[in-house]
N, C-alpha and C positions, 0 to 999 in steps of 0.2 A: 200714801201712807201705807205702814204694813198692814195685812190684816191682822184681827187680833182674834183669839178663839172666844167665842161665848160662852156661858154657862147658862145652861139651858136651868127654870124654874120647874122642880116638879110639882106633881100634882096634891094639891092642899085638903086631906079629907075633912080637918074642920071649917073648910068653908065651903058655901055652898058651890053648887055647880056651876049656877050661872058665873059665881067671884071668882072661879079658878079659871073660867072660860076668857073673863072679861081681865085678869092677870096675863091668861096666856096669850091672848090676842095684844095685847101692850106688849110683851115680851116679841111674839110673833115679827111687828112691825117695827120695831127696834133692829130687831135680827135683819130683817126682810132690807131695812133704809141701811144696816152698814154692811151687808152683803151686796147692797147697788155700789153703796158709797168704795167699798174693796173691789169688785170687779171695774169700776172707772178708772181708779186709782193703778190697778193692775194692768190695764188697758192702756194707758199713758205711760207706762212706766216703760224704757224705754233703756233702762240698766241693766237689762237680761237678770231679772231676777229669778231666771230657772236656773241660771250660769251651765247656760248651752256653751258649750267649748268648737272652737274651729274643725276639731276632726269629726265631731257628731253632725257637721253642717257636709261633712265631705272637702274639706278646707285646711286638715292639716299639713301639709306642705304648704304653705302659703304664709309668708313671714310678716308679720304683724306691724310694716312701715306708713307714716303716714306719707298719702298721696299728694302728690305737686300739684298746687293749680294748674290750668291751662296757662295762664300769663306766665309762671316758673319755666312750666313747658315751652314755649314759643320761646320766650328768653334764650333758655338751655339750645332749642334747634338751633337759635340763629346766631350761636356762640360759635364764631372761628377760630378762637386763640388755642386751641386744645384745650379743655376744659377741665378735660380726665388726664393729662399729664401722657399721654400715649409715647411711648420711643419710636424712632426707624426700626431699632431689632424686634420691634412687639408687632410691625406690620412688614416683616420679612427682606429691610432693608438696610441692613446693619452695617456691609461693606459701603455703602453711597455717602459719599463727603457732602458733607452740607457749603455747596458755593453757590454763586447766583448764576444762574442762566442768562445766558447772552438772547437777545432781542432776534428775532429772523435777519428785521432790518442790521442790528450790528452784525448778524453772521454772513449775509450778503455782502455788506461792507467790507468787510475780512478777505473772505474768497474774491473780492476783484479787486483786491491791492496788491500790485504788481511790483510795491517800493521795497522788497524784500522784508514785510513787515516784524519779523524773526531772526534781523541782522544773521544770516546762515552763510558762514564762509566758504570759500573753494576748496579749502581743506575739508570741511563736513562731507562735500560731495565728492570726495576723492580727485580732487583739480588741484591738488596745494601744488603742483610742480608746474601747472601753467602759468604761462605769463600773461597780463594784462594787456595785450596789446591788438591796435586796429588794424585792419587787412589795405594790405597794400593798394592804392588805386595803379591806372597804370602809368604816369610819371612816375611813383616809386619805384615798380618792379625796371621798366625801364633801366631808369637812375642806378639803380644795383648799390646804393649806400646808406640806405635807413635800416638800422639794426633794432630798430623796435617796433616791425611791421609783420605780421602774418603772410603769406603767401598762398593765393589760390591758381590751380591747373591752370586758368587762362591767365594769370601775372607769367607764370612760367614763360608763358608761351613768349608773351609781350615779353620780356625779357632776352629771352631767346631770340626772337625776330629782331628784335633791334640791334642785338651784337651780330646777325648776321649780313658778309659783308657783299655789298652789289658785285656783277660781272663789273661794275666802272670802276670800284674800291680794289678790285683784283685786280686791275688788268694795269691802273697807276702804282701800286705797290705801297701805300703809305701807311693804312690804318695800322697800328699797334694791337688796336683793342677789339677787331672782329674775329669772328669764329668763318671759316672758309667753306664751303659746299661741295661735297664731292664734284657737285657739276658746273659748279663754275670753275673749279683749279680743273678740271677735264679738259673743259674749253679751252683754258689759258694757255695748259700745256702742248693740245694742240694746235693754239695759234703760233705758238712758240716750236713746233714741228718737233716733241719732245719725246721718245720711245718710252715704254717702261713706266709703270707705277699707273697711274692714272691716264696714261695718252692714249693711243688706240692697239699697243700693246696688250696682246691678249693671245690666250694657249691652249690647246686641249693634246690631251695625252695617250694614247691609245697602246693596248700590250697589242702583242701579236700570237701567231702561231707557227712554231718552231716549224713542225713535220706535218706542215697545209697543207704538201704536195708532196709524195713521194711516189717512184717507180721512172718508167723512161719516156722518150716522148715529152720533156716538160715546154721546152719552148713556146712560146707563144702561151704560153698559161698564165694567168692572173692571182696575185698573192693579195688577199684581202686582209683586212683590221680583224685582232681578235675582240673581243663581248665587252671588255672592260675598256671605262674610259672616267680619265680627270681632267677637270674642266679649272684652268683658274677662277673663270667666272662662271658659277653654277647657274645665275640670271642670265647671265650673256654669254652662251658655250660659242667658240670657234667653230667646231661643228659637229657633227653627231653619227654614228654607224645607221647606214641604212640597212633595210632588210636584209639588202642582197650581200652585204659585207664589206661594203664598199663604207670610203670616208666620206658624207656629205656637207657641203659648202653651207655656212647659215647666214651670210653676209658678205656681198660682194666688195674684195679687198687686193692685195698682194699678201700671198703667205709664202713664210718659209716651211720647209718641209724637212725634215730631220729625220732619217729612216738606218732602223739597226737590223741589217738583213744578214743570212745564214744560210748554207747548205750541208750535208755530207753527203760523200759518195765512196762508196765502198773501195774504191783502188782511185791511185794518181791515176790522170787521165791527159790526156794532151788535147786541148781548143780554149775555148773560152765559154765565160760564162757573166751576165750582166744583169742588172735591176734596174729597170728605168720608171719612170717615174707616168704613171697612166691618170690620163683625165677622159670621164666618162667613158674607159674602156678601149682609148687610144692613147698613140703618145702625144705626150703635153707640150712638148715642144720647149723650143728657149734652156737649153744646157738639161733637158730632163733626165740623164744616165743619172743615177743615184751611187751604186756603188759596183763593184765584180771585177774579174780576172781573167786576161786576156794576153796569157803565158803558151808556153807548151804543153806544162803538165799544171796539172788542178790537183793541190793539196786535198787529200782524202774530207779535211773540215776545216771550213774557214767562216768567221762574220766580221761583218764589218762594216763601217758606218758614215753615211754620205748624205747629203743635202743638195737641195736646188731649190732654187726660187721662181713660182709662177701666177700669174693674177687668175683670178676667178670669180665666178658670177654666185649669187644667190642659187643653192640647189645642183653646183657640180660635181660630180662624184669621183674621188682619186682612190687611187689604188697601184698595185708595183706589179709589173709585168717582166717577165723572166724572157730575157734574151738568148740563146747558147746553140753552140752547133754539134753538142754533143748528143748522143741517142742511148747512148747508158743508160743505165737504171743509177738512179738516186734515193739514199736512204733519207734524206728528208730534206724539205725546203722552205724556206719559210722565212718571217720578219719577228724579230723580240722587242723591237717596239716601232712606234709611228709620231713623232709630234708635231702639230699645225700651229702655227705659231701668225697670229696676223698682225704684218706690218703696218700696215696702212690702210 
């Protein structure tokens, strides 16, 4: 209850001492019983009847809600749905599409499917211009007629081989349809004792030097090969300049010998003068005069050009030797070319 204010009795001077005493002690106890009865009252009262305010407690920032039970609380923790409405943009992920997430096991699944599971065309990968086709085995390549086969380097080859034709397909003459070998039409041609192209026809070419030899005294001297030389077969040369200037044999055969020889000499002269044909540094024998003149008088400049045929060994060495019974001095002597040509 509230308290209420008293009004205090004063003091009675028409009555006696003791009646004012024995008034004031009733009043006294009256007071006394609702001053207990107000301080219990006050005590219990539980309404802040000072009307203390939240900032006098040190609590004015503190907004005046009421508090959730613990069971509200628990509830609210073990609430998943969003409860509060929260967005992706309000937790920093505003561009992320809302799809479902694939399983590990379906993304395993995915990556070891090999069925092209993205129907992805040849065109996609820049192939739209290939064709669909299997690689030849080798009765295809063989065959040479399936047009919807691939070909690999060994089909090549198998193909190749097969159209190539035996020494027995060469030597009956029949097939149509094989490709020929240089070494078996070789063969054929020399079974067939054939010169030229492929038989055992073969040439090398040698320049010379004009003025090899010049002054008097020449006779009995040796005209050799000049530095330069062509070979029809650069694998297989007829034969080669040795050091010494001499023509060396690289295969024992029969060659012809085709020689374009040359002199001048300062005035007509009267004897003779000859080129014969030297093997290792002697004469060769078997018609070996190659070409010369064998008049009264020797034209001041003459060349001219002779042949002879002789067999030879592997490693002989030819060269042109100068025949003449003249002792003059000569302005030059010499050969402008040399060609070995082997027959056989």
């Amino acid at each position: 209850m509230a308290y209420e204010k008293q009004t205090w009795i004063p003091y009675d001077d028409n009555k006696t001492e003791e009646q004012n005493i024995q008034a004031g002690a009733v009043v006294t106890a009256e007071r006394i019983n609702h001053l207990e009865d107000g301080l219990d009252e006050h005590d219990k009262d539980t309404t802040n009847p000072h009307k203390v305010t939240k900032a006098q407690v040190g609590l004015g920032n503190v907004t005046n809600v009421e508090q959730a039970p613990k069971t509200d609380l628990t509830s609210h923790t073990s609430n998943k749905t969003n409860p509060h409405g929260v967005t992706k943009s309000q937790v920093g992920l505003g561009n992320v599409s809302n799809v479902e997430q694939a399983s590990k096991t379906e993304f395993n699944s995915h990556v070891a499917d090999k069925t092209n599971p993205h129907s992805v065309t040849k065109a996609q990968v820049n192939l739209g211009n290939v064709d669909n086709y299997a690689t030849a085995n080798q009765t295809d390549a063989e065959l040479g007629i399936a047009g919807n086969k691939f070909m690999t380097p060994i089909g090549v080859k198998q193909h190749v081989d097969s159209r190539m034709a035996t020494q027995e397909e060469v030597d009956e003459g029949e097939a149509r349809d094989k490709i020929v070998s240089p070494k078996t039409l070789d063969k054929k041609l020399d079974d067939l004792n054939v010169s030229g192209g492929f038989g055992a026809f073969n040439m090398s070419v040698f320049n010379g030097e004009q003025g090899q030899i010049t002054g008097s005294g020449i006779h009995g001297k040796e005209v050799k090969s000049g530095t330069q030389v062509l070979h029809m077969r650069p694998d297989d040369p007829v034969a080669e300049r040795a050091s010494n200037g001499r023509i060396k044999i690289q295969k024992a055969g029969t060659y012809l010998f085709i020689i374009h020889t040359w002199y001048q000499i300062g005035t007509q002269t009267n004897g003779y003068l000859y080129f014969n044909l030297l093997k290792n540094g002697s004469r060769a024998g078997n018609n070996d005069r190659v070409t010369g003149q064998g008049v009264d008088a020797l034209k001041n400049r003459w060349d001219g050009t002779g042949q002879c045929v002789n067999t030879a060994n592997a490693g002989d060495e030819f060269s042109v030797g100068i025949e003449t019974n003249i002792t003059g001095s000569f302005t030059s002597v010499g050969t402008k070319t040399i060609t070995v040509i082997k027959l056989a």
